[in-house]
C-alpha positions in Angstrom: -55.5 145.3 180.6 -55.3 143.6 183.8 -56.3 145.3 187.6 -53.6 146.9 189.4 -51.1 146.8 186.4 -48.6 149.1 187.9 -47.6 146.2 190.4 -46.5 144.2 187.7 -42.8 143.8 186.4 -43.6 145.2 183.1 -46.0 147.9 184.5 -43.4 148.8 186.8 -40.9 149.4 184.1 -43.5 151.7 182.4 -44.4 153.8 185.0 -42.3 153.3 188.0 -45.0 152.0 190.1 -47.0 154.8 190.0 -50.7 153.9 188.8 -51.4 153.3 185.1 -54.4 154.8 183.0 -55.3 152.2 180.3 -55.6 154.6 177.5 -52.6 156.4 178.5 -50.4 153.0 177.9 -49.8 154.1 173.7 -47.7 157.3 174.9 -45.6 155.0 177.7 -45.0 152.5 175.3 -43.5 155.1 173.1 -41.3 156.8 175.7 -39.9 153.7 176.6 -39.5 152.5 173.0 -37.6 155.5 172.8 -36.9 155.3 169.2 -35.5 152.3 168.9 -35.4 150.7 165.7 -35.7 146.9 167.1 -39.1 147.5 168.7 -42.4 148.1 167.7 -45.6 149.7 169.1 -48.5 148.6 167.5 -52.3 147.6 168.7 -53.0 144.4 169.0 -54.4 142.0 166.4 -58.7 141.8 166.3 -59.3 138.5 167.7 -60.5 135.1 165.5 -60.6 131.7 165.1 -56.9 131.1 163.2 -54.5 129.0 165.2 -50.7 130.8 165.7 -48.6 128.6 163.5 -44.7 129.5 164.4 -42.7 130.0 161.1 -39.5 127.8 160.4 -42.1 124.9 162.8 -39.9 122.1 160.8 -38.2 120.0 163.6 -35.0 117.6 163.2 -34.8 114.6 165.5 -31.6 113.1 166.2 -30.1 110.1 168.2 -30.0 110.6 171.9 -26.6 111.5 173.4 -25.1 109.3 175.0 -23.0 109.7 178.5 -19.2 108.4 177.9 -18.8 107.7 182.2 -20.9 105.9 184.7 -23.7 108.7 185.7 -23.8 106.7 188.8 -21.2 107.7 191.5 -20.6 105.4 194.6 -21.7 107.9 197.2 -23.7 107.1 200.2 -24.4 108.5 203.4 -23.2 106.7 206.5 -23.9 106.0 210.0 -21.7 104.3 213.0 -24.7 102.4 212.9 -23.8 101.5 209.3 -20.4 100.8 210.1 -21.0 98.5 213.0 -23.4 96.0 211.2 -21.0 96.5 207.9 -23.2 97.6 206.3 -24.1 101.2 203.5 -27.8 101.4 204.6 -29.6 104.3 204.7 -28.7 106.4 207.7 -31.8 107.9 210.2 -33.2 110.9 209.3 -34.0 111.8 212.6 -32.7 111.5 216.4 -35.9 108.6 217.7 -35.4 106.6 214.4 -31.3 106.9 215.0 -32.0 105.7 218.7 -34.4 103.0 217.8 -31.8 101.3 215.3 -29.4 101.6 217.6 -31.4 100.0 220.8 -32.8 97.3 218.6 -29.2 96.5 217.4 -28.0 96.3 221.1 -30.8 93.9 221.7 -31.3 91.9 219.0 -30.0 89.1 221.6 -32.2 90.1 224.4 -35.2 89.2 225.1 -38.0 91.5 223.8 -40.4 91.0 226.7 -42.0 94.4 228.2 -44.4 93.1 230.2 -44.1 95.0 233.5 -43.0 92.3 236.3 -45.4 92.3 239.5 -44.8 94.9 242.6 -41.3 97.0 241.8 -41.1 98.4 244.7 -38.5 101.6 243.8 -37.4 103.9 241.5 -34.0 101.4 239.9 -34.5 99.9 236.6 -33.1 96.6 237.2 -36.4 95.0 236.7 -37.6 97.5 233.9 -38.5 95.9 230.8 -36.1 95.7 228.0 -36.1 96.0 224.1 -35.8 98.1 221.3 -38.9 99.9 222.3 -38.2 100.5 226.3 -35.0 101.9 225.1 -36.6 103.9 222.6 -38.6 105.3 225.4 -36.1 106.2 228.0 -34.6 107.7 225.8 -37.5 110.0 224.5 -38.0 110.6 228.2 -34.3 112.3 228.1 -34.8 114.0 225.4 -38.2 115.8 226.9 -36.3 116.6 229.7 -33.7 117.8 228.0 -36.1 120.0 226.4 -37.5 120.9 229.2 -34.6 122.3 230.8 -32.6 119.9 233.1 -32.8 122.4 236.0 -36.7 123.6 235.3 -37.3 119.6 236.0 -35.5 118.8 239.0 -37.1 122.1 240.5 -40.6 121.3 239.8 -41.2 117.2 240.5 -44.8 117.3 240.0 -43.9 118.1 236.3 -41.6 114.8 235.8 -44.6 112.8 237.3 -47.2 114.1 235.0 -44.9 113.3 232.3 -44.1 110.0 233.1 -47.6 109.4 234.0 -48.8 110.2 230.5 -45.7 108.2 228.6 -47.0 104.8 230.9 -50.1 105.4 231.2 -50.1 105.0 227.0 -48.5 101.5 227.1 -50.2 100.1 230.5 -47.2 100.5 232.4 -49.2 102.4 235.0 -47.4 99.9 237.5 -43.9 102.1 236.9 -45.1 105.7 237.3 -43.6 106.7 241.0 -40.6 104.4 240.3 -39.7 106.3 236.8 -40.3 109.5 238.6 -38.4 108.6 241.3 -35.8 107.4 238.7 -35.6 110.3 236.5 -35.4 112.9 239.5 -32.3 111.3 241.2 -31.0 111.1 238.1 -31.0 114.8 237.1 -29.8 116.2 240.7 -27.1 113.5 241.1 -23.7 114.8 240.4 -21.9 112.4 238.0 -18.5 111.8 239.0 -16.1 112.2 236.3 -12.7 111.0 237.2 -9.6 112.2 236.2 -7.8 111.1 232.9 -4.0 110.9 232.0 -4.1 114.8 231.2 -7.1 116.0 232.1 -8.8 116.9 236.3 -12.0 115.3 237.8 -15.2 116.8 237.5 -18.4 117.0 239.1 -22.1 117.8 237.9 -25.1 117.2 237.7 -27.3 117.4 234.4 -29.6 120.1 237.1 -26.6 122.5 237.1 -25.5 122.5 233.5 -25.6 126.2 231.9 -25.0 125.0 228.8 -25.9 121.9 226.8 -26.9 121.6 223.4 -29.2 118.0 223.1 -29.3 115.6 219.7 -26.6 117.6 217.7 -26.8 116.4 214.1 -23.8 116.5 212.4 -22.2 115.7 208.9 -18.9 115.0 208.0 -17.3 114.6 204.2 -15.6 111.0 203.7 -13.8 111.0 200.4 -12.9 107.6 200.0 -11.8 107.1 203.4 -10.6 103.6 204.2 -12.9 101.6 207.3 -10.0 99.5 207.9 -8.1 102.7 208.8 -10.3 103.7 211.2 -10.6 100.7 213.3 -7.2 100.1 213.1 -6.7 103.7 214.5 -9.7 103.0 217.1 -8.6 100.1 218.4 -4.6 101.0 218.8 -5.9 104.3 220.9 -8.9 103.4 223.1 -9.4 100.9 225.6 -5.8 99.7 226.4 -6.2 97.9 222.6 -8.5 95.3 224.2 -9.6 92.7 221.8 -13.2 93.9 219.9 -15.0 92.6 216.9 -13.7 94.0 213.7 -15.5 96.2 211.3 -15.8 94.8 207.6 -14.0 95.7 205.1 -15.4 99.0 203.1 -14.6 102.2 202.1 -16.8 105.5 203.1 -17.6 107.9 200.4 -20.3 110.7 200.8 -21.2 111.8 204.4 -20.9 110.3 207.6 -23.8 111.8 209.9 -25.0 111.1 213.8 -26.7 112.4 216.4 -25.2 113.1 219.9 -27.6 112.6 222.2 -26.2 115.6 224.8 -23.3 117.6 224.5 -22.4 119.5 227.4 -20.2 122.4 228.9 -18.6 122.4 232.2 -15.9 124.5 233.6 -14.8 125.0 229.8 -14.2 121.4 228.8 -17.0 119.9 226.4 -18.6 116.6 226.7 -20.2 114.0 224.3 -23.0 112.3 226.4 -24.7 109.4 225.1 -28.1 106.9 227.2 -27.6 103.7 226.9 -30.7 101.5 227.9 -28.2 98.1 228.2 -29.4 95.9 230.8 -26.0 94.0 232.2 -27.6 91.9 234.9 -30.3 91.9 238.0 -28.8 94.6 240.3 -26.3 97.6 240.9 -23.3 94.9 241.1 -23.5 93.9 237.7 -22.6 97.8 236.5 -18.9 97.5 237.0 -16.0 99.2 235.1 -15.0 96.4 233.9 -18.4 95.3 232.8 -19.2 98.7 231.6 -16.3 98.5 229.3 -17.1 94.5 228.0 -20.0 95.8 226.3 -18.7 99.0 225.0 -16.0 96.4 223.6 -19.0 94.4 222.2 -21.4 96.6 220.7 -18.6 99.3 219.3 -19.9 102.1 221.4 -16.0 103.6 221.4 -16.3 103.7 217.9 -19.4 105.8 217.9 -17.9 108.2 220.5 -14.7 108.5 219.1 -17.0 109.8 215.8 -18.8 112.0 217.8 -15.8 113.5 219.5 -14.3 114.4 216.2 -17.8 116.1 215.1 -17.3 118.1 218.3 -13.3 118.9 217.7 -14.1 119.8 214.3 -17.2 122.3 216.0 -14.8 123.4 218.5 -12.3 124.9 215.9 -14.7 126.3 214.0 -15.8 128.2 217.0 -13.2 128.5 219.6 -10.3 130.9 218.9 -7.9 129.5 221.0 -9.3 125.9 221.1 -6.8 122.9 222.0 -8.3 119.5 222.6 -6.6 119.0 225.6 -7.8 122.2 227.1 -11.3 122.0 225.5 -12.7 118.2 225.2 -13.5 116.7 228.2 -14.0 113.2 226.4 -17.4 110.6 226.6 -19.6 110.1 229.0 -21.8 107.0 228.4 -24.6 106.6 231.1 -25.9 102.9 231.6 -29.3 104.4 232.7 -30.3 100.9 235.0 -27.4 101.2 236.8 -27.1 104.8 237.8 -27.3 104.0 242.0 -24.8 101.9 241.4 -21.3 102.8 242.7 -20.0 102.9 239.3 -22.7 105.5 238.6 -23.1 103.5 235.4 -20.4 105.8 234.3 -18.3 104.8 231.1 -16.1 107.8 230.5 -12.7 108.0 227.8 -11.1 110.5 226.4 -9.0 109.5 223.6 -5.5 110.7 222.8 -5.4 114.0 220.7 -2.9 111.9 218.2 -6.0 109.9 217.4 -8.7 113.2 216.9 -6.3 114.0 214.6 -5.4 110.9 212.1 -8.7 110.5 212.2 -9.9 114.2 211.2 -6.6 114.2 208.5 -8.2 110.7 207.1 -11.8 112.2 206.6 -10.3 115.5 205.4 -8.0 114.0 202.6 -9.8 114.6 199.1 -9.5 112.3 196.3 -6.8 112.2 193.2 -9.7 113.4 190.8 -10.3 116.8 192.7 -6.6 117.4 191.7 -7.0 116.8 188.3 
């Protein structure tokens, strides 16, 4: 007998939920025994000290089985970060531990100074400290904006301050409060000029007017066996005239490649990848040229992480979008060089690769190995 035995399984399936009387439970039993010869109602043993001993107890021990194939399959998950430094690490489990790798990678060469230099007397970032961890932080500032609402922000000032008050205020950098602010509020309401590509129009907007953005998209994509050599050979051929870049080892990807995009972004119907970089590329808005823009995108790989973002997001799109077409739908990259934003360059670094590679590239990932055939 136990309280409220009608909410049980069994007491359900002997009265139907309705509330059980203890001494009634011989007569249910019986109903629902209905006569069958395999089951038998009968009242329960008096209790004593015997121990149950089961019959037929006698047990046979054997030699352990042993597995005829490797129980270990080579399957990893990957990042770009992975693939840049060659290597099958463990990827970041979240967006601020997939920035941090990436900022400490791009300054591993770099001094890791962040002591705030004397009297900065505006809001540009030239002489803003640089590191793993400065980068770390402008880009959690981006990310609570982000948040935020890019429009709530530039609206209501006084909000970005207290933010950035609290975020320097932590580390010391009192010093770099009204600059930040200043900073981060230009560089909402500034419309970022995105020229025109080989097939697609200019565009104009700033992160303020943006109806639709979705920040730090995760995404996962199945590599069966695919070929790293492929990639970069497909990379390189398609982006950035073919300039000269540092290789990626040799390797293979099997398991899952997976990223965050810092921003993706609609405007006007085309889609954008966005991605902060912290980079610092010299002392003032002249050294955040095209040119220089695109030396250390050549340097540090970043096409190769966009071009993987871009094919998470053309992979999304035709999922979603009826009557997607890349060239209609995909806007390309847009890497912001956060120091030099007042620069006439915008620090702007914006591609849009060729539909032919999006697609090698999404039939390479998508092609399954001989063993699924079998």
């Amino acid at each position: 007998p136990i309280a409220t035995l009608e909410r049980s399984a069994f007491g359900y399936l002997l009265g139907g939920g309705q509330v059980l009387a203890l001494d009634g439970l011989d007569k249910l039993l019986e109903e629902w025994r209905n006569g069958c010869e395999h089951i038998v109602v009968a009242p329960a043993p008096t209790a004593t000290q015997e121990r149950f001993t089961a019959c037929n107890a006698t047990t046979v021990h054997g030699s352990a089985r042993r597995s005829k194939r490797s129980v270990r399959e080579n399957w990893w998950i990957a990042s770009y970060s992975a693939l840049h430094t060659a290597g099958e690490g463990i990827s970041a489990d979240t967006p601020g531990e997939d920035t941090f790798r990436e900022t400490a990678a791009a300054t591993s060469a770099t001094s890791l100074e962040i002591r705030v230099p004397a009297g900065p007397s505006n809001g540009l970032l030239h002489k803003f400290p640089r590191g793993a961890e400065v980068g770390n932080f402008l880009h959690s500032l981006l990310q609570w904006a982000a948040a935020q609402g890019f429009k709530h922000l530039a609206d209501t000032p006084d909000l970005i301050r207290k933010a950035v008050a609290g975020r320097c205020k932590l580390r010391r950098w009192e010093a770099w409060i009204e600059p930040l602010t200043a900073w981060l509020t230009y560089f909402l309401s500034t419309p970022l000029q995105v020229p025109a590509g080989a097939d697609a129009p200019s565009a104009a907007f700033a992160l303020a007017e943006l109806q639709n953005c979705v920040p730090e998209m995760e995404f996962w994509l199945a590599a069966h066996q695919v070929n790293v050599e492929k990639i970069d050979a497909l990379i390189c051929r398609h982006t950035l005239g073919d300039a000269a870049r540092p290789r990626l080892a040799v390797g293979q990807l099997n398991g899952m490649l997976k990223g965050f995009i810092d921003l993706v972004v609609e405007h006007e119907g085309r889609y954008f990848v966005v991605d902060y970089k912290s980079n610092w590329l010299g002392p003032d808005d002249g050294a955040y040229t095209l040119d220089a823009m695109a030396r250390e995108v050549l340097e540090r790989r970043y096409e190769l992480q966009y071009v993987l973002y871009l094919l998470a997001l053309h992979r999304l799109l035709k999922l979603r979008l009826p009557d997607y077409d890349y060239e209609r739908h995909v806007g390309g990259a847009l890497y912001l060089f956060l120091r030099g934003s007042h620069a006439p360059s915008q620090g702007l670094h914006v591609e849009r690769p060729p539909r032919e590679l999006i697609e090698s590239l999404d039939a390479l990932f998508a092609q399954p190995t001989q063993k699924e055939f079998a």
